[in-house]
N, C-alpha and C positions, 0 to 999 in steps of 0.2 A: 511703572518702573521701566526705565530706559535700561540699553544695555550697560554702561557705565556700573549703574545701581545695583543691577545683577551681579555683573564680576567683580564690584566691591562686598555685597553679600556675600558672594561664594568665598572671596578669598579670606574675610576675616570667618568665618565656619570654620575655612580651611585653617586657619592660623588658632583660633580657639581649641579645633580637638587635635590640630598637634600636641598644643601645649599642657592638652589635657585630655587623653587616650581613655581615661576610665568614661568619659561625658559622653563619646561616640558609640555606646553601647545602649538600648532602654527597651522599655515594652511600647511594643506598637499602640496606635488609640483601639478601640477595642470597635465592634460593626455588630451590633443584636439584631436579628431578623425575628419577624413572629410570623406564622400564618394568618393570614386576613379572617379567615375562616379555617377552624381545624378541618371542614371535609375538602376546603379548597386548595388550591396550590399556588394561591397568589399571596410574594411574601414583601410585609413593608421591614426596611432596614433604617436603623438609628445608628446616627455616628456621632462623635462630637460636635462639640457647638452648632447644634443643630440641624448638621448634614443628616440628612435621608434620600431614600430611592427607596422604588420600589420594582420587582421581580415576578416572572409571571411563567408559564412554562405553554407550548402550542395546544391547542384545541385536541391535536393527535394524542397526544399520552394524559387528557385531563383538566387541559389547564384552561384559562379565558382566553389567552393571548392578547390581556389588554395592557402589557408595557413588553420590554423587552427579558430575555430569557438570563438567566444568571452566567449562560456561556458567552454571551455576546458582551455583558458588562467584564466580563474576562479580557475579554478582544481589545474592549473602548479601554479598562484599564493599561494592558500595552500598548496602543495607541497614543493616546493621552500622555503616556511617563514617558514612553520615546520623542516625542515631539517636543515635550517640554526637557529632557534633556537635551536633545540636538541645540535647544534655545541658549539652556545654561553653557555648554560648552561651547557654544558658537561664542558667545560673551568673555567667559574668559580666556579666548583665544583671541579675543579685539573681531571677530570676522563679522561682517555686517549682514544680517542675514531682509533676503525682500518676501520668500514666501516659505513655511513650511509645511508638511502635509504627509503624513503617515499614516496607511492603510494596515489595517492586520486581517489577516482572515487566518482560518484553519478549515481541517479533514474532520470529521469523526465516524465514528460508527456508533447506531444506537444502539445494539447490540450491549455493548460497554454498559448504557446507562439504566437500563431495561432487565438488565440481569441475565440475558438469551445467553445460552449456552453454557453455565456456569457449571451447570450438574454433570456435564458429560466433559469438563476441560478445553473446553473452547472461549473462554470466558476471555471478553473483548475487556480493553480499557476505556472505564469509562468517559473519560475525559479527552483532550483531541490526540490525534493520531499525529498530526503535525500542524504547525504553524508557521507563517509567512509574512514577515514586516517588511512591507514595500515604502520607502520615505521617496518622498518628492522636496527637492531642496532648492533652493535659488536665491544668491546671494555672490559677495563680492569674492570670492573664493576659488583656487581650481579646484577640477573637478576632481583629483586625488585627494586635496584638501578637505573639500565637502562627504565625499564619501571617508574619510578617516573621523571626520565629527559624527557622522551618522553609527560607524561603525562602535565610535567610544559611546555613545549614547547606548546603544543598544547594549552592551557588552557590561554597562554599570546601571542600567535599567533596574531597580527592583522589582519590578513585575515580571519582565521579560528573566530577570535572572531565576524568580520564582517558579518558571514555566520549564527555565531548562534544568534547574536540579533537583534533585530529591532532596527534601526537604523532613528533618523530622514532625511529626505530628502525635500528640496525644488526645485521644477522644474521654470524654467525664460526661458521663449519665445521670442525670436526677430524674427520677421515676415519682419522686415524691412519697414513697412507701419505705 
């Protein structure tokens, strides 16, 4: 799909849930992980139409380290949604884009994921401490221009928005008893 194709997808989206505000709302497709092995820590995931991956955690706390860790599919996911939005809005801005390329890293502390320090109120956060999306962009644009698609990309990211807010959550248990 050329850009043309793109900014005609986006715009008629855009024109369908103006016209129809209740459609822009739904449940996400749903991601079931199992453990490969109850005593192990390597987890295969099922998505729809047949998406999967699989998850594995380092040798250090357990695990085989034979794919990547479910914090770095965190990362590849902001990666990924930033880059393919810089795409979308590079299109429906007409800007012609030659290469794009989005790095994300983050900080942690294992402390966080390890449970150290809980009992005595030093209880780390599990998850990263900070993160960093560095895009590399180049294309017919200035460079005010290109870092404002980067900035919208990022800014309307679903992942990247997930990372920076709190988010409600509810946890449901089947113990099976």
């Amino acid at each position: 799909m050329g850009q043309n194709e793109i900014k005609q997808a986006i715009d008629g989206a855009v024109d369908y849930l103006t016209a129809n505000p209740d459609d822009a709302k739904y449940t996400d497709s749903v991601a079931t992980a199992r453990l490969t092995d109850p005593a192990g820590l390597k987890a295969e995931v099922e998505g729809p139409d047949g998406a999967s991956m699989s998850a594995d955690m380092p040798t250090s706390v357990g695990g085989t380290n034979t794919t990547a860790s479910p914090g770095w599919y965190l990362r590849a996911a902001e990666a990924s949604c930033v880059a393919i939005l810089i795409g979308m809005r590079a299109a429906q801005l007409g800007v012609e884009l030659e290469s794009v390329e989005v790095t994300v890293d983050s900080e942690s502390n294992d402390w966080g994921i390890l449970g150290i320090g809980d009992d005595i109120g030093e209880g780390v956060p599990a998850g990263p401490i900070s993160t960093r999306v560095a895009a590399r962009v180049r294309g017919a644009a200035s460079d005010v221009a290109m870092s404002e698609i980067v900035n919208w990309a990022v800014d309307h990211c679903p992942v990247t928005d997930a990372v920076r807010r709190a988010i409600p959550m509810t946890v449901e248990v089947d113990t099976g008893g």
